[in-house]
N, C-alpha and C positions, 0 to 999 in steps of 0.2 A: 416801310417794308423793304427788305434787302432785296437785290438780285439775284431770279433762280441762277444758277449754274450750270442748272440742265436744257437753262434757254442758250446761252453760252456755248454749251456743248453743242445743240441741235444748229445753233448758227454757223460754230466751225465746220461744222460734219457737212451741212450743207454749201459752204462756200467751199470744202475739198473739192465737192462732188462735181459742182461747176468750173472750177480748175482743171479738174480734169478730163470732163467734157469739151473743153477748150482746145486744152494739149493733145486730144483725140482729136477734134476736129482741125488743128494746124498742119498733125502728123499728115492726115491723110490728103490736105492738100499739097504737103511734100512729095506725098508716094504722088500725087495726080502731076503735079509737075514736074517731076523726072521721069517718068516714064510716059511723058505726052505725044512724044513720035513713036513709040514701041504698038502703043495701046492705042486707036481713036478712041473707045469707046469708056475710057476712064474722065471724063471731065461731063459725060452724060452722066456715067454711073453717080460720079460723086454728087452733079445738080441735081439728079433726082435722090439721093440719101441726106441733100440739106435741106428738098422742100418737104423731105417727107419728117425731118426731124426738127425742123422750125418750130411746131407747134409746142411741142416738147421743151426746146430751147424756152423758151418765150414762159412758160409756164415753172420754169426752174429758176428764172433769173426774180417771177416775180415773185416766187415761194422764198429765196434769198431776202429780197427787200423785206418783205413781211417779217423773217425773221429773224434781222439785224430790229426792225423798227420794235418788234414784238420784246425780244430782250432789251433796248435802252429803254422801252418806256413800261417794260414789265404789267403789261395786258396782255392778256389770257385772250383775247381774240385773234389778235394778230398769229399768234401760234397757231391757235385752230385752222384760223385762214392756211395759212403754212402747210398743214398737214394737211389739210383737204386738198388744194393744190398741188402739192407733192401726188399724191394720190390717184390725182386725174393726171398727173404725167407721165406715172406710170402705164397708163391705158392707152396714151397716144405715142409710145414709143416702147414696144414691149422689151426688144433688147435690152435692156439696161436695169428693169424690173430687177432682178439681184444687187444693184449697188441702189436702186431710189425705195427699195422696198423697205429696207433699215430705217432709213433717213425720216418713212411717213410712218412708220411705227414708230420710232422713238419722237416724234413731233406731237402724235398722240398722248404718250405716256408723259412726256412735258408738260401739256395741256392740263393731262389729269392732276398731275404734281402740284401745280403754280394753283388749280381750285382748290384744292385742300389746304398748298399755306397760306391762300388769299382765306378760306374761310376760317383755318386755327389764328390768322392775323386777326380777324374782326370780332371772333370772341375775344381772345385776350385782352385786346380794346373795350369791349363793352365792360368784359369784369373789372378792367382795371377803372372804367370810370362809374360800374355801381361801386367797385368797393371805396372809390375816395367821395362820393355823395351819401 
């Protein structure tokens, strides 16, 4: 059985996603270190917007592994794990809900996708082995 495409897509989508949760989170330690004499209270602001967004992090990077591991080894759990996790990251960091809300829909419809050619895969196998017995 081939490789979905769609697990492919949901892997790129999600390692943009965490790319650029990165490049957000360097940005703003830029802003916090140039303006660390202007502002005291920029280097609290920011430790309390990383311990509040760590959960979030943590839950993004392991939705990533799952579905880098989920497309090379083309099981359908790994995705779902994927999407459920995207999911719950959503709930622990709501700002961002419009760019992770895609990511666990289309992780879903992945899911759906890879049962249906995991299941047209296993008939065509069965017919092809009633029809040569």
């Amino acid at each position: 059985m081939k490789k979905s495409i769609l697990a492919l897509i949901l892997s790129l989508l999600n390692s943009a996603y965490f790319i650029l949760m990165l490049l957000i989170l360097l940005f703003s330690l830029k802003v916090m270190n140039e303006t660390n004499g202007n502002t005291p209270a920029a280097p609290f602001v920011f430790g309390l917007v990383f311990i509040v967004m760590l959960p979030h992090t943590i839950l993004v990077i392991l939705s990533l592994i799952f579905s880098w591991v989920g497309y090379g080894t083309n099981k359908t759990g790994f995705i779902l794990t994927q999407a459920i996790l995207t999911t719950i990251g959503i709930l622990l960091w709501l700002p961002t809900w419009f760019l992770t809300l895609p990511v666990a829909i289309f992780g879903y419809v992945t899911y759906g996708f890879m049962i249906n050619a995991k299941k047209k895969f296993e008939l065509e196998k069965t017919k092809t082995v009633v029809s040569n017995s």
